[in-house]
DRENDO-1510 file (C-alpha; in Angstrom, 1 decimal, always signed):
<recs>
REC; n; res; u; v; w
REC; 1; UNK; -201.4; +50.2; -82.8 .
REC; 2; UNK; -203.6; +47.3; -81.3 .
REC; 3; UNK; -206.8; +48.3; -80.3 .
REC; 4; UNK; -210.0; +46.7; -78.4 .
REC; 5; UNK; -213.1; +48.1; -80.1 .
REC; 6; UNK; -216.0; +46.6; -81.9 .
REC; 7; UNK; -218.4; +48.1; -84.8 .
REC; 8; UNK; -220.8; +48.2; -82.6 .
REC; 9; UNK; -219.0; +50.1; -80.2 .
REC; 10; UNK; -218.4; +52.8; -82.6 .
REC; 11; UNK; -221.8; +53.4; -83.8 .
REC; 12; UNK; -222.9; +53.8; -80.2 .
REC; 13; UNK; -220.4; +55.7; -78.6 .
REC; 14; UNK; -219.5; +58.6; -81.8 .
REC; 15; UNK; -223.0; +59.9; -81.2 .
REC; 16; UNK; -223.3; +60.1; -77.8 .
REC; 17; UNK; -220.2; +61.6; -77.6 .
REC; 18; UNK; -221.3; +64.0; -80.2 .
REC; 19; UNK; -224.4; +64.6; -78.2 .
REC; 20; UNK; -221.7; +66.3; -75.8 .
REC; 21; UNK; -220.1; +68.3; -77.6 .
REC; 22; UNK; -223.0; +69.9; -79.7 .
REC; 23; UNK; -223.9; +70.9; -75.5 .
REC; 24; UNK; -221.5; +73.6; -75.9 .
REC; 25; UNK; -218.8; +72.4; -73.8 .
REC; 26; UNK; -215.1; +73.2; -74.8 .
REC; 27; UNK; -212.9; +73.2; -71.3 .
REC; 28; UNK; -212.2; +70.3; -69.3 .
REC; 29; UNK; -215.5; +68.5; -67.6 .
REC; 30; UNK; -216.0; +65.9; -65.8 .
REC; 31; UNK; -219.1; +63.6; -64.3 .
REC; 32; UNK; -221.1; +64.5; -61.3 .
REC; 33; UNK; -219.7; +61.7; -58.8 .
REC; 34; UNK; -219.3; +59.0; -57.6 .
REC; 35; UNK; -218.5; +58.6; -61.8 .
REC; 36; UNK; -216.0; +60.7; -63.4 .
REC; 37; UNK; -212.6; +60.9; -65.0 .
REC; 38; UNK; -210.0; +63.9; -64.8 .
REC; 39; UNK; -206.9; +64.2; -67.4 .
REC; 40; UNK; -203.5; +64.2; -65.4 .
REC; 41; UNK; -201.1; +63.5; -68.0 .
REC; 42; UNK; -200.7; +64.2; -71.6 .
REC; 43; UNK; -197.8; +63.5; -73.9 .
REC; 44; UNK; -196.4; +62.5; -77.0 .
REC; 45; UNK; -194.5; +59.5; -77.6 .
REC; 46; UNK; -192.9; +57.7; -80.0 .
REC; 47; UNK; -195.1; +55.8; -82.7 .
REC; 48; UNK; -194.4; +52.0; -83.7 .
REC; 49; UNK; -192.0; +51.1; -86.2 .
REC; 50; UNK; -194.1; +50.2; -88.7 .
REC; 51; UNK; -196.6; +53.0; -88.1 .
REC; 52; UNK; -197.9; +55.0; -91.4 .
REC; 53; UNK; -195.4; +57.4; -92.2 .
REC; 54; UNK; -196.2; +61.2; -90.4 .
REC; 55; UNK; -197.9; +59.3; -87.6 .
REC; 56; UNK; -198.3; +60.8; -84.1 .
REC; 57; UNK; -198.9; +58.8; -80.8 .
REC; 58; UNK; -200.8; +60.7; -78.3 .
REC; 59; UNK; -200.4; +59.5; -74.5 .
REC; 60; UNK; -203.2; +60.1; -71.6 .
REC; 61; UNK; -203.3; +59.3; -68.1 .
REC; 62; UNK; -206.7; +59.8; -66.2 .
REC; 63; UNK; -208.3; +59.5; -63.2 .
REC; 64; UNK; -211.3; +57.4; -62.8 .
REC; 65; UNK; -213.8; +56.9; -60.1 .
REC; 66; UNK; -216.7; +54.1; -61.7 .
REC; 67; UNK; -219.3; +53.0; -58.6 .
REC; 68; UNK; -223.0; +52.9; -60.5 .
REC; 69; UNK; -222.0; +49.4; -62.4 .
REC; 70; UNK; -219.8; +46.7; -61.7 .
REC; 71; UNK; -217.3; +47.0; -64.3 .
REC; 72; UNK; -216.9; +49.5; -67.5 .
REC; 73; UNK; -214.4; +51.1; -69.8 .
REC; 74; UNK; -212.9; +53.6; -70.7 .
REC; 75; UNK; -211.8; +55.2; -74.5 .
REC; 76; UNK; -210.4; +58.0; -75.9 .
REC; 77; UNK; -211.5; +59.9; -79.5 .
REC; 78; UNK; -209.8; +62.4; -81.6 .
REC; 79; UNK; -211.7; +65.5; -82.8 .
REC; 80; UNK; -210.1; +67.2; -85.8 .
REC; 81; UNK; -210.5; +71.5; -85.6 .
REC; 82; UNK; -213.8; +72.2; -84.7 .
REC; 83; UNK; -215.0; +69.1; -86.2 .
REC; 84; UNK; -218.6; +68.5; -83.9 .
REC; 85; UNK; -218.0; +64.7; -84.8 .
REC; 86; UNK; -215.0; +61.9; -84.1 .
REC; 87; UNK; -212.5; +61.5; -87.0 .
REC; 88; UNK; -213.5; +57.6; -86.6 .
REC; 89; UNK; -210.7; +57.3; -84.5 .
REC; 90; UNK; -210.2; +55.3; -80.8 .
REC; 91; UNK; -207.8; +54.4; -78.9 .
REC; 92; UNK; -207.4; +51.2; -77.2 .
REC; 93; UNK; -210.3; +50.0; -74.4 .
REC; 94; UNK; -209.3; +50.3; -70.7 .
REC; 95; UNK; -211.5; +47.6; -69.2 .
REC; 96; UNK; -212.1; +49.2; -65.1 .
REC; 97; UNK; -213.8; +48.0; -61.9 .
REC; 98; UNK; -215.9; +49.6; -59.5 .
REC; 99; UNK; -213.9; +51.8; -57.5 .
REC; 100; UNK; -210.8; +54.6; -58.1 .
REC; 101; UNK; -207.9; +54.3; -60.2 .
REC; 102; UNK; -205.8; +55.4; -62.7 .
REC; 103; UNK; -205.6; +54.6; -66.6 .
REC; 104; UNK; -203.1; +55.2; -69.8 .
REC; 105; UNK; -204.6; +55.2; -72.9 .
REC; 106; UNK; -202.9; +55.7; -76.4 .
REC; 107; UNK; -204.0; +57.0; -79.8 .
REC; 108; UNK; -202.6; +56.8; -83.1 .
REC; 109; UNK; -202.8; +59.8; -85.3 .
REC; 110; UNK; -202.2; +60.8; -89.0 .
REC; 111; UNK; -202.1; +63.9; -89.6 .
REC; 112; UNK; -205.1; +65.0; -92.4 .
REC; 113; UNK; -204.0; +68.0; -94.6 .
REC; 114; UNK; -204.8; +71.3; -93.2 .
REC; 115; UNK; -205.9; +70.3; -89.7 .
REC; 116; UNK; -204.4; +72.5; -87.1 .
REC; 117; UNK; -205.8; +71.8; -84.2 .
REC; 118; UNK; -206.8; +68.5; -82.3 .
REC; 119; UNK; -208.9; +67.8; -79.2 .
REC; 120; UNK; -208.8; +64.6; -77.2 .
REC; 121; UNK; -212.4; +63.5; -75.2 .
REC; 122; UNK; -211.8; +60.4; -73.2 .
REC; 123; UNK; -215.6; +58.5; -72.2 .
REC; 124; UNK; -216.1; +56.3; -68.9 .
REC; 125; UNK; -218.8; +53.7; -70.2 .
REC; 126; UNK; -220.5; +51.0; -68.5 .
REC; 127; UNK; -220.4; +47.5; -70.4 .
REC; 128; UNK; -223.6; +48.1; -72.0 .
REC; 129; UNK; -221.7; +51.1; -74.0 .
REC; 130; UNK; -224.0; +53.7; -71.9 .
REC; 131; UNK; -221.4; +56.7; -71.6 .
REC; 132; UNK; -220.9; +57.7; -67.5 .
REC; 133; UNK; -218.7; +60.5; -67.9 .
REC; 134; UNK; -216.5; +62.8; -70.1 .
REC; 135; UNK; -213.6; +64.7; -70.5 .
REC; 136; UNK; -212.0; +66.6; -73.2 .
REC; 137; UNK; -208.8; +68.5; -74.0 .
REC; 138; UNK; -208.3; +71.8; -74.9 .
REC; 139; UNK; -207.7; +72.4; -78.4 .
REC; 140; UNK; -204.1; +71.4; -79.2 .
REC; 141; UNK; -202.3; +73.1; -82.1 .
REC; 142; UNK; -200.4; +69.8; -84.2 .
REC; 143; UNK; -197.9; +72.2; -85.6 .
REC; 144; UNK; -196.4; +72.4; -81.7 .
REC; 145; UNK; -196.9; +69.1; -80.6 .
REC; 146; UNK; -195.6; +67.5; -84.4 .
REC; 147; UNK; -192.0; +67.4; -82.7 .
REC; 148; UNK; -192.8; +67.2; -79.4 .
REC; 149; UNK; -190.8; +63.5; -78.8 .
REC; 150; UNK; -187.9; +64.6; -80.7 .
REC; 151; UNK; -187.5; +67.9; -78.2 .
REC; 152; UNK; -188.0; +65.6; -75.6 .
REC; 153; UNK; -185.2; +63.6; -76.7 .
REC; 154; UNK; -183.3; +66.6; -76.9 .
REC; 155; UNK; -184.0; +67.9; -73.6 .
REC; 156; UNK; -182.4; +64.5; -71.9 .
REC; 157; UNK; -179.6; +64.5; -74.0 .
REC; 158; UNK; -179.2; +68.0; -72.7 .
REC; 159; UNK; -179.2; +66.6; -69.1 .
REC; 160; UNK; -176.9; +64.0; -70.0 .
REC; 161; UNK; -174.4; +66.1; -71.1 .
REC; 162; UNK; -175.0; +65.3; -74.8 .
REC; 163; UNK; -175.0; +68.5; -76.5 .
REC; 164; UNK; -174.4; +67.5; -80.3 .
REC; 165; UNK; -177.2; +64.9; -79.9 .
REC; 166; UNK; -179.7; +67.6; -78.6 .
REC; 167; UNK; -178.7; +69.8; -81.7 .
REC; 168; UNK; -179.7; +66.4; -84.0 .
REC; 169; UNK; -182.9; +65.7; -82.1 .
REC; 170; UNK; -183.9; +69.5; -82.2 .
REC; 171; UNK; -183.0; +69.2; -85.9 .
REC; 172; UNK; -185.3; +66.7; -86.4 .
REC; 173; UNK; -188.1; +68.9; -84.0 .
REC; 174; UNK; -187.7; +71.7; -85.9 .
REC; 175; UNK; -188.2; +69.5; -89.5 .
REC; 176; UNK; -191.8; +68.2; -87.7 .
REC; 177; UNK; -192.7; +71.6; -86.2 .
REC; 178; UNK; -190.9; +74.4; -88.5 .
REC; 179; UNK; -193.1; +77.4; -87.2 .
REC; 180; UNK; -192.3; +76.7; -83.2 .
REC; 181; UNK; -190.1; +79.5; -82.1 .
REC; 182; UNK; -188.9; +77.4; -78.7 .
REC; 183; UNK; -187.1; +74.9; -81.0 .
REC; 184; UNK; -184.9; +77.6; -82.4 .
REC; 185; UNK; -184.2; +79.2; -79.5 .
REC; 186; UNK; -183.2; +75.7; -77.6 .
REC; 187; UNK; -180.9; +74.6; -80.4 .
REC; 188; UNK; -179.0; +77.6; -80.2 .
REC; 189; UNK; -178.8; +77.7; -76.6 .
REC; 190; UNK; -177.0; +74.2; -77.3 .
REC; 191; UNK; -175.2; +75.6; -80.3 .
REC; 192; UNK; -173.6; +78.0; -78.1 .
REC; 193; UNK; -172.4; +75.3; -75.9 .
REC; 194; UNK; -170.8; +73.8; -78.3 .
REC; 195; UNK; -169.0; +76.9; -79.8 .
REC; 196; UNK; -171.0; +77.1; -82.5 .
REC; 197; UNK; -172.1; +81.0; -82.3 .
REC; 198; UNK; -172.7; +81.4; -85.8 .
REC; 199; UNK; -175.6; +78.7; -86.2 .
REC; 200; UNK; -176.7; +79.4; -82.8 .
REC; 201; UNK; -177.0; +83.7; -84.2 .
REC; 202; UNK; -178.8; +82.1; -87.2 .
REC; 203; UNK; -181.7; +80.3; -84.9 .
REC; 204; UNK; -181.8; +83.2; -82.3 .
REC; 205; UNK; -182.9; +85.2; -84.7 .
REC; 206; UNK; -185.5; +82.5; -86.8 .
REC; 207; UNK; -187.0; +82.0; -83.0 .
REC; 208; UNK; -187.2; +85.9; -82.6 .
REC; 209; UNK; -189.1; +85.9; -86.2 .
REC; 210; UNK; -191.5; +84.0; -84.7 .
REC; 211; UNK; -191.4; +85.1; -81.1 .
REC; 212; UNK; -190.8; +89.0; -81.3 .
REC; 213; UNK; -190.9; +89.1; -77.5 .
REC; 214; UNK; -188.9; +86.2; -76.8 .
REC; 215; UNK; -186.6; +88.2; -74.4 .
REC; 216; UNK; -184.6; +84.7; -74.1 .
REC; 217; UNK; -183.6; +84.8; -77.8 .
REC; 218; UNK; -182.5; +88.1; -77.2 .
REC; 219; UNK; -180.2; +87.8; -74.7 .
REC; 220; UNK; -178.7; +84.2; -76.1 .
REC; 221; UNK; -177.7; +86.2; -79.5 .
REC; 222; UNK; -176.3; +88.8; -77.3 .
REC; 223; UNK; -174.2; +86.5; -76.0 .
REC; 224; UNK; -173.3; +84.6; -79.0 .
REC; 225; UNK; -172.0; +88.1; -79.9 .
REC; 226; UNK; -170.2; +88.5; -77.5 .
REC; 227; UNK; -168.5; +85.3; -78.0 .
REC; 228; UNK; -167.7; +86.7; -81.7 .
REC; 229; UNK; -166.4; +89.8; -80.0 .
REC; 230; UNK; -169.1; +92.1; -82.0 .
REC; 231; UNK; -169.5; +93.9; -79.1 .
REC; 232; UNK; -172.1; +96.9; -80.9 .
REC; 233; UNK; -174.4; +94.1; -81.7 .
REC; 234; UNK; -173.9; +92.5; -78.4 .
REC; 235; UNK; -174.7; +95.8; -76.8 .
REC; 236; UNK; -177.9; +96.4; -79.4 .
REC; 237; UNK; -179.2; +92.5; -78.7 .
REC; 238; UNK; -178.7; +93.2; -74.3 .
REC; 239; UNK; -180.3; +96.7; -74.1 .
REC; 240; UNK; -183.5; +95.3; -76.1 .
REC; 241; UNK; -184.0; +92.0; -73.7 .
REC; 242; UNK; -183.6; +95.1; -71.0 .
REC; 243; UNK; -185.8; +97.3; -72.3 .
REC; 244; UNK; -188.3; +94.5; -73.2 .
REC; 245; UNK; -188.5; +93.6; -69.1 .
REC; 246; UNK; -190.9; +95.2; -66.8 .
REC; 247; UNK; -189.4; +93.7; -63.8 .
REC; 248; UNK; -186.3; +92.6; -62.7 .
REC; 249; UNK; -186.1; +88.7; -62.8 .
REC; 250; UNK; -183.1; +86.5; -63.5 .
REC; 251; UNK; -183.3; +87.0; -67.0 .
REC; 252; UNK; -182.3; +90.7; -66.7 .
REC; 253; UNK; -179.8; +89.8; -64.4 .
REC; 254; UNK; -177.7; +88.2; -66.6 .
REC; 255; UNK; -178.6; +90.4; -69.1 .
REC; 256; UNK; -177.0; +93.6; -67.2 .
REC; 257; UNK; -173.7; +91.0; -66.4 .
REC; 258; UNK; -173.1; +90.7; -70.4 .
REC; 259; UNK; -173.7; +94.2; -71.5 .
REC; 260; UNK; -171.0; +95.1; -68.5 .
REC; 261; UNK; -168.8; +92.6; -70.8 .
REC; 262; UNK; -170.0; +94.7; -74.0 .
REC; 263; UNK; -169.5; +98.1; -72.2 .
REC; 264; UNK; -166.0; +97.0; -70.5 .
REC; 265; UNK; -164.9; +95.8; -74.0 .
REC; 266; UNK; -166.0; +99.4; -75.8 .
REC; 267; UNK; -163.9; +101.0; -73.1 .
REC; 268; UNK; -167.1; +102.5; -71.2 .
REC; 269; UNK; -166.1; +101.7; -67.7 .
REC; 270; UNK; -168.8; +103.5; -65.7 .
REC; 271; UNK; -171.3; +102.2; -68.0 .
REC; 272; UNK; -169.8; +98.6; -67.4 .
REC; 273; UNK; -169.8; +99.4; -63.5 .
REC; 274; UNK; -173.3; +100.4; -63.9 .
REC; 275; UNK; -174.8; +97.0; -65.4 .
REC; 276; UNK; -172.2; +95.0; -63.4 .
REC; 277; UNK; -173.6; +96.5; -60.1 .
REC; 278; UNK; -177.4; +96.2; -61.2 .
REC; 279; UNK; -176.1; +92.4; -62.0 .
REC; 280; UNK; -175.0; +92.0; -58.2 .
REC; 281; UNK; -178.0; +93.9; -57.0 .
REC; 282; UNK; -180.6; +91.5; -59.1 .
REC; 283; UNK; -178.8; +88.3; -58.3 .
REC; 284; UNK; -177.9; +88.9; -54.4 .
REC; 285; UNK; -177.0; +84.8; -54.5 .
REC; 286; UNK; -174.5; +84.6; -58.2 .
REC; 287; UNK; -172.0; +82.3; -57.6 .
REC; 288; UNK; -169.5; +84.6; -59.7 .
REC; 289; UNK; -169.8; +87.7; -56.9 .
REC; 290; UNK; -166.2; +87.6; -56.4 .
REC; 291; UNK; -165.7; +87.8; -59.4 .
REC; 292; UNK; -167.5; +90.6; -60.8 .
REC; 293; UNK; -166.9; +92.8; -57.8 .
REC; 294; UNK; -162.8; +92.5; -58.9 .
REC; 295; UNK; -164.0; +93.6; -62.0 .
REC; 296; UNK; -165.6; +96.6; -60.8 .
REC; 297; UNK; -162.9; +97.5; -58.8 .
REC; 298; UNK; -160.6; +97.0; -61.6 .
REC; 299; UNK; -162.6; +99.8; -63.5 .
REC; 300; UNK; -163.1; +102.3; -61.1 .
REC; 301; UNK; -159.4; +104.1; -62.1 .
REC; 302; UNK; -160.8; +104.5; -65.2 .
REC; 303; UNK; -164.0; +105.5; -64.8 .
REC; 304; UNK; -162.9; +108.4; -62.7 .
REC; 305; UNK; -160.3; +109.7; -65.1 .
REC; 306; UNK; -162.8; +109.7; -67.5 .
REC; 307; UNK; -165.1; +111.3; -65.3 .
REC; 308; UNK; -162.2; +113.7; -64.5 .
REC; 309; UNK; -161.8; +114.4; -68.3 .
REC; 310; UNK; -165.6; +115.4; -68.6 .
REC; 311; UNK; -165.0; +117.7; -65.4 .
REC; 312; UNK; -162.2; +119.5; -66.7 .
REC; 313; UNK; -162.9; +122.7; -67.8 .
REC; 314; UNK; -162.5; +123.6; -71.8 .
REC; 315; UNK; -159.4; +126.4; -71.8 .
REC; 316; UNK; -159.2; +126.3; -76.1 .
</recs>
């Protein structure tokens, strides 16, 4: 990546920088007016064709405000763990004028062998290298942000109705970041689009490994066995994203409408009236109403003769 720096740049900015951190500070900051700058955008994006294999590309958009000088710039340093000094780092120079504005700066990174995490400090400087104002990060962990393009990538084939792309994309997220439950659970949210419940069972549970909580994953390989018409599983997988809510949101919702599919299918019709209601009573708005209350009244004959059956009295 092209860059505007000097040697002489470095040596003077690193320690002042430095200077700054050693101060104790490890949230966002920013200068007492009229300078400052404030982060408002922070992304990864692809890296150069010919970059050094492994290679990230950091993207930040800031806010500045510059009124004691003329003219300045402004550059952005990597800080490796909790490293109290630059990796050497810097990103291109932003050259600014007095006033307000806005400013993208990019930063090549290679990875070093057992980093983890990874702060970013932008400087405001005047043109004599004297730093104005800071501000920093928080601590990123890499292993999340390793496959963050591809999972962007994935997402908008998603949008665009691409679904076997977004499984290749997330592929190649999950090869970058193998320890980041979401990219399991996304692929096999789009594996079970494309009909593919097996894989998609596989990465629910891989995301669940790494996300016991994940109520999400729970409810996706409910689904998915439902699809495969393993309705105990199903029922197993949809009571424990249940039981794992403490309110009802949309996510239980749904969750209640598929374990009425599990219960309807086990022949348990009040139980299936009982999750299908709860589904209408959490999702006042579903689109599928008319659907689900046939359903329900479809049942009902059966669920009072088996009612009837548990009523009636034993005469062996």
């Amino acid at each position: 990546m092209a860059t505007s720096r000097t040697p002489a740049l470095r040596i003077l900015v690193l320690p002042i920088v430095l200077l700054l951190v050693l101060a104790g500070n490890s949230s966002v900051m920013a200068a007492v007016p009229p300078d400052r700058l404030e982060v408002t955008g922070l992304a990864a994006v692809p890296v150069d064709p010919d970059s050094p294999p492994g290679s990230m590309r950091f993207r930040v958009q800031v806010n500045y405000a510059l009124g004691v000088t003329p003219s300045g710039f402004i550059a952005l340093f990597l800080f490796e763990d909790d490293a109290r000094r630059s990796n050497q780092r810097m990103s291109n120079v932003v050259p600014i004028k007095t006033g307000t504005g806005r400013a993208t700066l990019d930063i090549e990174y290679v990875p070093a062998p057992q980093v983890e995490m990874l702060t970013l400090i932008a400087g405001l400087f005047d043109q004599d290298q004297h730093l104005l104002g800071w501000v920093a990060t928080n601590p990123m962990s890499l292993a999340d942000w390793a496959g963050r393009v591809h999972f962007e990538e994935a997402m908008a084939a998603r949008l665009a109705g691409n679904q076997a792309g977004a499984v290749v994309h997330l592929t190649h997220a999950i090869q970058a970041s193998p320890k980041t439950g979401n990219l399991y659970y996304w692929r096999a949210d789009t594996l079970i689009r494309l009909g593919r419940y097996d894989e998609a069972i596989q990465d629910y549970t891989r995301a669940l490994e790494l996300m016991p909580e994940h109520r999400a994953s729970m409810l996706g390989r409910g689904v998915a066995w439902l699809w495969k018409e393993q309705w105990e599983a199903a029922l197993n997988d949809l009571t424990a994203a249940l039981d794992a809510g403490a309110d009802a949101d949309t996510l239980t919702a749904w969750a209640h409408r598929a374990r009425g599919v599990a219960n309807a299918a086990m022949e348990r019709p009040a139980e299936a009236i009982a999750d299908y209601e709860a589904y209408l009573s959490e999702a006042p708005e579903a689109p599928d109403r008319a659907d689900v209350e046939g359903w329900i009244h479809q049942l009902r004959p059966f669920a009072e003769a088996e009612g009837a059956r548990q009523d009636a009295p034993d005469l062996r």
